[in-house]
C-alpha positions in Angstrom: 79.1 90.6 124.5 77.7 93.6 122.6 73.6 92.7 121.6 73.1 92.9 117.7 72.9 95.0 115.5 76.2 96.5 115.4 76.0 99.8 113.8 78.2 101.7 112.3 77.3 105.6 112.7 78.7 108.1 110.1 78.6 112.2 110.5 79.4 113.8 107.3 79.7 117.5 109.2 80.5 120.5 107.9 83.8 121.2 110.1 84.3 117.0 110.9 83.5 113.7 109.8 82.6 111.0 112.6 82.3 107.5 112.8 81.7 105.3 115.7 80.1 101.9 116.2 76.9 101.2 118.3 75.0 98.5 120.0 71.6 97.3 119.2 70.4 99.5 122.2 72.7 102.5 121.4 75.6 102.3 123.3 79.0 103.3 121.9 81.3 100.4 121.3 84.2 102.0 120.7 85.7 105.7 121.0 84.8 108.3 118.2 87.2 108.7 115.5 87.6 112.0 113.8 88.5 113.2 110.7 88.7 117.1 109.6 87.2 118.6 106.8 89.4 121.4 104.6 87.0 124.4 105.1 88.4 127.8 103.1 87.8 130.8 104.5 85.2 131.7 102.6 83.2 128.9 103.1 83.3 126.0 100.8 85.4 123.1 100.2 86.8 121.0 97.6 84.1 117.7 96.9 87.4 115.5 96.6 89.0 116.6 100.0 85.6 116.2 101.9 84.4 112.9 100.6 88.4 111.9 101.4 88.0 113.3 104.9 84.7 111.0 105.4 86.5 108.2 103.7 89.0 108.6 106.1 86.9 108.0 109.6 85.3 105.3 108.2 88.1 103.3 106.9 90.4 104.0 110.7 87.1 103.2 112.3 86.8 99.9 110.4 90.7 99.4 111.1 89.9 99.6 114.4 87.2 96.8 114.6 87.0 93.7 113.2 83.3 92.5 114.4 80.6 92.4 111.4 78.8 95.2 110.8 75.6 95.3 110.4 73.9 98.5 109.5 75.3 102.1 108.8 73.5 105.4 109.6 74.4 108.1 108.1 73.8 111.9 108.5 75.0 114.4 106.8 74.8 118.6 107.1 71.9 119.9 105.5 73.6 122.8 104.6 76.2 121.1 102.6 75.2 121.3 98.4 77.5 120.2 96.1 76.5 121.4 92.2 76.8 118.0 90.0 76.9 117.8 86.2 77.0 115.3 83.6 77.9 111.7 85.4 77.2 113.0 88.9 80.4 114.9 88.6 81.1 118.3 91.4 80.7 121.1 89.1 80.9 124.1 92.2 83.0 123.7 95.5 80.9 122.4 98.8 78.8 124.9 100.1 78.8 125.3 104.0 78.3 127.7 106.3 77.4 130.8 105.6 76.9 130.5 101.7 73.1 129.7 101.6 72.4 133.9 101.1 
């Protein structure tokens, strides 16, 4: 039996989002599940598609167990800013690589 906590670990990447469970001493409990992120060619992508994208691996990754969880860790690229307006709304595309200049 896995020791406690059971952590759920989410990447919120620039190319992929990840999310995989853990034990209470870090090993992976279950296989990595992927899910791509829309990246245009110049760089950015839509707030929608990406947040939809990390939805995504988290909900097959919850599909895929049905043990509590009992944490989450998230980490996210630095490198991704999103502009927001009024209401905490997107007001510019997501920035990623190579629009920081």
């Amino acid at each position: 039996m896995a020791s406690r906590p059971v952590v759920l670990a989410v990447d919120a990447g620039s190319t992929t989002a990840k999310a995989q469970f853990f034990d209470g001493r870090g090993r992976a409990l279950a296989p990595v599940v992927r899910s791509r992120v829309a990246i245009a060619a110049d760089g950015t992508a839509d707030p929608a598609a990406f947040l939809a994208s990390v939805e995504a691996a988290v909900d097959e990754a919850l599909r895929r167990r049905a043990a509590p969880v009992d944490a989450v860790a998230l980490s996210c690229a630095w490198h991704g800013l999103v502009g927001l307006g009024a209401g905490g709304r997107p007001t510019t595309s997501s920035l990623t690589r190579g629009r920081m200049s």
